[in-house]
C-alpha positions as CSV (number, residue, x, y, z in Angstrom):
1,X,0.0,0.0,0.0
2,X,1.6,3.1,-1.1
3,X,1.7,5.8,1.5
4,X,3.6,9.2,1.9
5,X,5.5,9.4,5.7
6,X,5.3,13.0,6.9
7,X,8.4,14.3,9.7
8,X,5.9,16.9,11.2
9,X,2.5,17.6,12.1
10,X,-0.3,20.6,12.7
11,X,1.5,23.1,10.1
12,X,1.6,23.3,6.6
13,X,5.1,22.0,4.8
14,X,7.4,24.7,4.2
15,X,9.0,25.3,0.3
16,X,12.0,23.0,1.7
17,X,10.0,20.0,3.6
18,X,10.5,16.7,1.7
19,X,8.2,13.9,2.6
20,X,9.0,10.0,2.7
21,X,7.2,7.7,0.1
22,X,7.0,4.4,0.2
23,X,4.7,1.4,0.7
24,X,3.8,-0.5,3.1
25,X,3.5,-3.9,3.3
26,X,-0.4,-5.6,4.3
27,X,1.1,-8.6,5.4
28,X,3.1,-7.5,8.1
29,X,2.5,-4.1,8.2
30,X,6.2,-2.9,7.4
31,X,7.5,0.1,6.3
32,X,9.9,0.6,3.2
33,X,10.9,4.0,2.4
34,X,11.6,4.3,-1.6
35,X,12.0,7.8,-2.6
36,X,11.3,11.3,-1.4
37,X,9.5,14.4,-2.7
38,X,9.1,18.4,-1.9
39,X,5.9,18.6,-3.8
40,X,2.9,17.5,-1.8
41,X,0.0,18.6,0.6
42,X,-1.9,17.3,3.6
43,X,-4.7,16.8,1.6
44,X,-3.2,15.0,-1.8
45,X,-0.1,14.3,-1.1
46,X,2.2,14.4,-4.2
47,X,-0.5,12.5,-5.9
48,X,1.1,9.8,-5.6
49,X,-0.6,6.7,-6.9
50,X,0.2,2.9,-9.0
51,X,0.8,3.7,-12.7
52,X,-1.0,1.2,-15.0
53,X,-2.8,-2.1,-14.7
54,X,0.3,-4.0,-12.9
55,X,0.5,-3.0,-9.7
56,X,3.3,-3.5,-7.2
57,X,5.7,-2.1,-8.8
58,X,5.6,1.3,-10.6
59,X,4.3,4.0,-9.3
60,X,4.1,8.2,-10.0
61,X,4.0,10.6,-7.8
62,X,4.7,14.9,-8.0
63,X,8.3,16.6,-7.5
64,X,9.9,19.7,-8.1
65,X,13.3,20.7,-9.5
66,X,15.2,23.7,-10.4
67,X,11.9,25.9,-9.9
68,X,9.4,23.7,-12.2
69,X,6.9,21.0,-10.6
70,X,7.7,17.3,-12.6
71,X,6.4,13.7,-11.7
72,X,8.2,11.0,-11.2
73,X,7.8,7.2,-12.2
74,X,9.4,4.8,-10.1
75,X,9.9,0.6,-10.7
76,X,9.9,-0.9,-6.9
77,X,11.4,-3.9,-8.6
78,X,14.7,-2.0,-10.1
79,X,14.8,1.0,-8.1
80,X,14.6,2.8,-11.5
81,X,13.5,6.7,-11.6
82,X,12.0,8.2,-14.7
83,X,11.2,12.1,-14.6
84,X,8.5,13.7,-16.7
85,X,8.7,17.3,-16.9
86,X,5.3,17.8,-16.3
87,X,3.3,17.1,-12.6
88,X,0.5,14.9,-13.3
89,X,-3.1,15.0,-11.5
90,X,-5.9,11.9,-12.9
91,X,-3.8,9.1,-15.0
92,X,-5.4,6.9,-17.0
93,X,-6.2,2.9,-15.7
94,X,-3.5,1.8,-18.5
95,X,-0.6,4.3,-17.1
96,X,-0.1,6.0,-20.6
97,X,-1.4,9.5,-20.2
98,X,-2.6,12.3,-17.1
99,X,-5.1,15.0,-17.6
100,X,-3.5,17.2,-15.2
101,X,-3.5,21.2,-14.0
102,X,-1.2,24.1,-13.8
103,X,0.5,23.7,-10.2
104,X,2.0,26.8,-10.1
105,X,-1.4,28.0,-10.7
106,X,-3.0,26.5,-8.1
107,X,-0.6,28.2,-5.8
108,X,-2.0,31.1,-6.0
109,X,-6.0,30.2,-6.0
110,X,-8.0,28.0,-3.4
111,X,-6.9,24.6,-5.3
112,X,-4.6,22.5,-3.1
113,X,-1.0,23.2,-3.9
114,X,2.4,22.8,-3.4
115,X,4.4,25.6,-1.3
116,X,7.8,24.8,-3.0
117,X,6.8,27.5,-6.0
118,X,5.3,30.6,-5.7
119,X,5.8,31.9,-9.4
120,X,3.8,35.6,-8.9
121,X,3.6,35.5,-12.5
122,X,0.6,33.7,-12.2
123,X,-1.3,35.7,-9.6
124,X,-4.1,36.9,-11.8
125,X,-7.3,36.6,-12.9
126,X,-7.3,35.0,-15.8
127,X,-3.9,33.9,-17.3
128,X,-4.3,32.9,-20.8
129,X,-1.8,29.9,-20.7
130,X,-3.6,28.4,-17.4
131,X,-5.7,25.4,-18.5
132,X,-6.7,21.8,-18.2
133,X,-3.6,19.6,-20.0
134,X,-2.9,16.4,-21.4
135,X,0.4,14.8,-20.7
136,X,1.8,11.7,-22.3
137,X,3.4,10.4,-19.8
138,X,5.7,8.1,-22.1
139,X,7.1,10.7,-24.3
140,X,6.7,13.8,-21.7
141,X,4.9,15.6,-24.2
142,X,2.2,18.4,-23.0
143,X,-0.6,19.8,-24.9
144,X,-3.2,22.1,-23.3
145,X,-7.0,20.8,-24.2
146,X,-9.0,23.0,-22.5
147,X,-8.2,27.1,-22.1
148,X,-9.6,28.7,-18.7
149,X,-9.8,32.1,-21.0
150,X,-12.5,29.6,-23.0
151,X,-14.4,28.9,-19.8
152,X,-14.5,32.0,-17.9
153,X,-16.5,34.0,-20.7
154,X,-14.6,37.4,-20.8
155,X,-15.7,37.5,-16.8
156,X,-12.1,38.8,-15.9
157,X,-13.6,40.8,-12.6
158,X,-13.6,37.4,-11.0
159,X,-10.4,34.9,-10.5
160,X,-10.9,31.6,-12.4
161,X,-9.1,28.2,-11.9
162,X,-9.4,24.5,-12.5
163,X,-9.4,22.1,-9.9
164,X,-10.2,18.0,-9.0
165,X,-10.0,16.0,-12.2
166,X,-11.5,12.8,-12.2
167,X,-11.6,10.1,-15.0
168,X,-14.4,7.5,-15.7
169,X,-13.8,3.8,-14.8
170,X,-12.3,3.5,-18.5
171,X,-11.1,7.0,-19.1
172,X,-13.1,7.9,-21.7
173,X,-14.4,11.2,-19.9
174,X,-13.5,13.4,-16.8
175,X,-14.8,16.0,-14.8
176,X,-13.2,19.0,-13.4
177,X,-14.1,21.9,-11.3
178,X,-14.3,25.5,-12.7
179,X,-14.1,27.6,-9.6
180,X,-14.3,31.3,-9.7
181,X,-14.7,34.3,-7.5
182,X,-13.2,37.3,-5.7
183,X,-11.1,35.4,-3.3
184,X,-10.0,31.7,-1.9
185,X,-13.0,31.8,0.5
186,X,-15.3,33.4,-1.9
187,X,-16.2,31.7,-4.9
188,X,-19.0,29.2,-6.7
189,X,-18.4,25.6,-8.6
190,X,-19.4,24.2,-11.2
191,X,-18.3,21.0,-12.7
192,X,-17.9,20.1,-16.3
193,X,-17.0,17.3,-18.2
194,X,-15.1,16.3,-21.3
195,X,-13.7,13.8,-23.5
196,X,-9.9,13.0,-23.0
197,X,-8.7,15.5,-26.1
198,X,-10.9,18.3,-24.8
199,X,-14.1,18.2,-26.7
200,X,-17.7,17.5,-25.7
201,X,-17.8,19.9,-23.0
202,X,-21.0,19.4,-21.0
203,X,-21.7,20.9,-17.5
204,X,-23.2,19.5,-14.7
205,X,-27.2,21.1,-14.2
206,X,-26.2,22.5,-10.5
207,X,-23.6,24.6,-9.3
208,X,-22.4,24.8,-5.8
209,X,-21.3,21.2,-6.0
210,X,-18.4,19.7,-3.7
211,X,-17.6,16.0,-4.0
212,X,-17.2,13.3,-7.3
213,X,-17.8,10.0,-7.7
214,X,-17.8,7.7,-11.2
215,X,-20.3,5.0,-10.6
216,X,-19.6,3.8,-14.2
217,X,-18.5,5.4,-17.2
218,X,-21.7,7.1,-17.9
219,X,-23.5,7.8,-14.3
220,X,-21.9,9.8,-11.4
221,X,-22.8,11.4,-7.9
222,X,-21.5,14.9,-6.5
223,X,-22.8,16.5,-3.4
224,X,-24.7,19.5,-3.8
225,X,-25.7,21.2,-0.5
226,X,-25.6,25.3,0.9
227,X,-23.3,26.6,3.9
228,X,-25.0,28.6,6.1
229,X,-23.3,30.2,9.9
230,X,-19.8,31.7,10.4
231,X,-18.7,30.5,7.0
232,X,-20.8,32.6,4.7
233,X,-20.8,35.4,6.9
234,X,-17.0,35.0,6.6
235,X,-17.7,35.1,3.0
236,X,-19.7,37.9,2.6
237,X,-17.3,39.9,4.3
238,X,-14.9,38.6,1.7
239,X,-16.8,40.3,-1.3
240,X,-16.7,44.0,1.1
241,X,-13.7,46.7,-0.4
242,X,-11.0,45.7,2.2
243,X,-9.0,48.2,4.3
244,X,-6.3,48.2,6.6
245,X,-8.4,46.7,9.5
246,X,-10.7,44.5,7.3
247,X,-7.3,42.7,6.4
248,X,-6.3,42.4,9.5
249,X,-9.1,41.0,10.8
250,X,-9.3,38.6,7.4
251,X,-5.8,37.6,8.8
252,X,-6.6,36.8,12.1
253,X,-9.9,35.2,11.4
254,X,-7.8,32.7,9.2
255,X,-4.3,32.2,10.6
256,X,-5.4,32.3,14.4
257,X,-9.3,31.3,14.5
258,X,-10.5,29.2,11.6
259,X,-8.0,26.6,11.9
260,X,-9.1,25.4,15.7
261,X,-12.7,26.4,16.2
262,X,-15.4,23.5,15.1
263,X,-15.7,23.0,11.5
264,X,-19.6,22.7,12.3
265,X,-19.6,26.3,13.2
266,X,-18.1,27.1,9.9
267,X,-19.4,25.2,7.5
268,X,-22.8,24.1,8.4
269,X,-24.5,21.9,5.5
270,X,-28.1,22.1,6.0
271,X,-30.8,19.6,5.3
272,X,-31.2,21.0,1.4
273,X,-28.3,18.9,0.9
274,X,-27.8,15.9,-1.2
275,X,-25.9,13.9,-3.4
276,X,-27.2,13.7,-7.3
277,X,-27.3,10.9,-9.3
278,X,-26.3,12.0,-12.6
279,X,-25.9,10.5,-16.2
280,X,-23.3,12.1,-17.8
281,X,-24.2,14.5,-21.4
282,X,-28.0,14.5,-19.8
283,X,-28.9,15.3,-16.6
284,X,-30.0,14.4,-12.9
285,X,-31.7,11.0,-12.1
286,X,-32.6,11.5,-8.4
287,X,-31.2,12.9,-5.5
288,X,-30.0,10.7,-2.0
289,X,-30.5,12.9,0.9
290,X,-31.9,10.0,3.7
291,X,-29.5,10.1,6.8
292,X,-25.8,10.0,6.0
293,X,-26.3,10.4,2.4
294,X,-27.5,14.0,3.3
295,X,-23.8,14.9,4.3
296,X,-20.9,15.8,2.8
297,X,-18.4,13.3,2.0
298,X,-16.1,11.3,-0.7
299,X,-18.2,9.0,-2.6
300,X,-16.5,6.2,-4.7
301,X,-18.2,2.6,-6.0
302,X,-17.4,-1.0,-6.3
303,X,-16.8,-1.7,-9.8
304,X,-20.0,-3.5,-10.6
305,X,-21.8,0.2,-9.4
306,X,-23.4,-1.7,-6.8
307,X,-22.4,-0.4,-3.7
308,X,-21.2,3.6,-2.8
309,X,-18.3,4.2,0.1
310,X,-18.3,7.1,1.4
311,X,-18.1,9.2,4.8
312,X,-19.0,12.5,6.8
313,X,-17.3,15.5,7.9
314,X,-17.3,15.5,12.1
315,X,-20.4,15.4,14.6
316,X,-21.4,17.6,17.5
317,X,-18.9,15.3,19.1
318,X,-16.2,15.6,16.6
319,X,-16.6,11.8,15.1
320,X,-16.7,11.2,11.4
321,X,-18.5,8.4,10.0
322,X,-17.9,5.9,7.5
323,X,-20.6,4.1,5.9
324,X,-21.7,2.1,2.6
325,X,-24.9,2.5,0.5
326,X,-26.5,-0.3,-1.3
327,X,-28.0,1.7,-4.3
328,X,-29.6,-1.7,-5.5
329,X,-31.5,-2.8,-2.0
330,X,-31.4,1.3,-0.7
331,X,-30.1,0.3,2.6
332,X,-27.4,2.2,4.7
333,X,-24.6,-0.1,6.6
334,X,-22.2,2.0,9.1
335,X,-18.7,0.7,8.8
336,X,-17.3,2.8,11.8
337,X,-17.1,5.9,13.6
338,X,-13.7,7.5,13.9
339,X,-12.6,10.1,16.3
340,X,-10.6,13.3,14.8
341,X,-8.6,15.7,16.9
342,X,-8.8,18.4,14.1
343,X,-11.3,19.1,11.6
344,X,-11.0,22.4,10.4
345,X,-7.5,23.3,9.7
346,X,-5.5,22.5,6.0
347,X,-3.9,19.7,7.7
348,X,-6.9,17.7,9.1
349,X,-7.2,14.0,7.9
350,X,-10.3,13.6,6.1
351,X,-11.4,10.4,6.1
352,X,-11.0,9.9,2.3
353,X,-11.9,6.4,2.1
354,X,-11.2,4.3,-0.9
355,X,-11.2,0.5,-1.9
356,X,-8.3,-1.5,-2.6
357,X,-8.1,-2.8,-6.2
358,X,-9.5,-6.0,-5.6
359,X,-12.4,-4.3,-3.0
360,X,-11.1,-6.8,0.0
361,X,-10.2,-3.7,1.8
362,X,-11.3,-0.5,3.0
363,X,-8.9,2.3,3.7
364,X,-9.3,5.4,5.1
365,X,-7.1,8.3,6.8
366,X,-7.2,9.7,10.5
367,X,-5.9,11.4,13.2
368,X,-7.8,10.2,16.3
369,X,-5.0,11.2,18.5
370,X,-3.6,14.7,16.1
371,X,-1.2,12.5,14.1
372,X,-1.9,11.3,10.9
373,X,-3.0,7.1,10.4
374,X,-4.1,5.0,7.6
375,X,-6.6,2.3,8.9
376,X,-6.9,-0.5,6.6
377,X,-10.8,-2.4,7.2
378,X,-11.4,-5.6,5.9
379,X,-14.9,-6.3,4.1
380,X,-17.0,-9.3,4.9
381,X,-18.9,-9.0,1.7
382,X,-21.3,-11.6,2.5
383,X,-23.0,-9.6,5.4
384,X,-23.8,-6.7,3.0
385,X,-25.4,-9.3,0.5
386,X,-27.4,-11.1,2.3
């Protein structure tokens, strides 16, 4: 199991703050430290991930070097490093190709970055090379497929950027977030998708929307739901001309408050929340708002499109949950209930929970006790089915 190991907690990495990757083991639960990076955040990592259909032994993951973000591919079994010149974000099931962002960008907008570069030529509006790109990850070669100039519709008043790719099970299509607004904590989503050169364009009914997940290669979810409290007061304050003291306030409300105060207080979802069932190119089936499925959290499916992991943000007693949904007999089954120290700040552990490849585990991230855990379940498949 791949995994990043991190020499610090409770802050964000500084520009010079490499992290450890490496995998461990399942069957004894041993470490092996491969490689190292400088590119990489709580949330993300370096994206590091298995590159193409044989797994165990090459993987990609984000770097930097002499002031330009790459990737590198690495071959456990040789020791072997490739660089391409280009950092990679969603890569295709069959390793070939990533459809991948503008890090330097994202620096400088409310996408999760990488602190190592902070190019200010890229702190505007609208930059007309910023994009959506295509990299092939065998020659290195990048072309841009989709412009942000295209997508932001002359509205240069307002800061526009790219973020969270996702492909379809058999990367035909992928969706990605076109953010936009007057500041990191002020802005609107909406979500388009597109074929892998570019074309089709098609966006998602809604706006507003938070969280992806391909149930096949035609049907999707994504949470849709409104913030209401502290956080869109915090907002609208945001949009106000700021002077001296609203910018001090701004900077105190964010570096000495917002990180440590309940993220319920902040970010209330209320109970017009839900997650859509979509079919991609048309439109929105129905909507899943009984119990957990009316909260926030990171959907993904078994590959037959039966079954939908997912989790919640953190109770009235700060415990997330993680649960699955049987979309074919419409039942709920909790999975666990994990305690989180901090679940607010950039560096909180979000459950994030995912399936292994052959969907015999269930993996999540935590911090029950304010440092960072994986926690690998195993699934007893036959007490869901019956």
């Amino acid at each position: 199991m791949l995994a990043h190991r991190i020499p610090f907690e409770k802050r964000l990495p500084m520009p010079t703050n490499e992290v450890e990757i490496g995998y461990f083991d399942l069957r004894d639960s041993t470490w092996h430290g491969l490689t190292k990076s400088i590119a990489f955040n709580w949330q993300q990592g370096s994206m590091l991930q298995w590159l193409g259909p044989d797994f165990n032994d090459r993987f990609i993951f984000n770097d930097a070097e002499t002031n330009h973000f790459v990737s590198r591919i690495y071959t456990v079994s040789t020791g072997e490093k490739k660089t391409v010149p280009y950092p990679v974000y969603a890569v295709d099931p069959q390793g070939k190709f990533s459809i991948s962002l503008n890090f330097e960008r994202c620096f400088w907008t409310r996408a999760y970055s990488y602190t190592t570069i902070s190019n200010d030529y890229w702190n505007c509006n609208v930059p007309q090379e910023d994009g959506v790109f295509k990299i092939n990850l065998e020659t290195g070669e990048r072309t841009r497929i989709i412009a942000i100039s295209d997508i932001a519709s002359n509205q240069v008043q307002y800061s526009h950027w790219f973020e969270h790719i996702m492909l379809n099970p058999d990367a035909s299509r992928f969706v990605v977030y076109h953010r936009y607004g007057k500041g990191k904590e002020s802005f609107d989503t909406l979500a388009y998708t597109a074929d892998m050169e570019g074309k089709n364009i098609w966006r998602h009914p809604t706006s507003g929307v938070t969280h992806w997940g391909w149930r096949n290669p035609k049907e999707y979810v994504v949470f849709s739901g409104n913030s209401t409290g502290i956080g869109k007061s915090y907002s609208q304050a945001m949009d106000k001309k700021r002077g001296l003291l609203m910018q001090v306030a701004v900077w105190f409300y964010r570096n000495m408050v917002k990180p440590f105060i309940s993220s319920r207080a902040v970010g209330k979802i209320t109970t017009n929340s839900f997650y859509e069932r979509s079919r991609d190119q048309s439109g929105i089936i129905e909507k899943w708002n009984r119990g957990w499925l009316g909260q926030d959290g990171h959907p993904s499916f078994t590959k037959d499109g039966r079954f939908m992991l997912s989790d919640t943000y953190s109770d009235d007693n700060d415990f997330r949950y993680l649960y699955i949904h049987d979309t074919q007999e419409k039942k709920d089954y909790l999975l666990a209930k994990i305690y989180s120290t901090i679940n607010l700040a950039v560096w909180r552990a979000d459950l994030h929970p995912r399936f292994s490849p052959d969907e015999k585990r269930v993996v999540v991230d935590s911090s029950p006790d304010g440092h960072h855990q994986i926690i690998v379940f195993d699934v007893k498949w036959e007490l869901f089915e019956n």
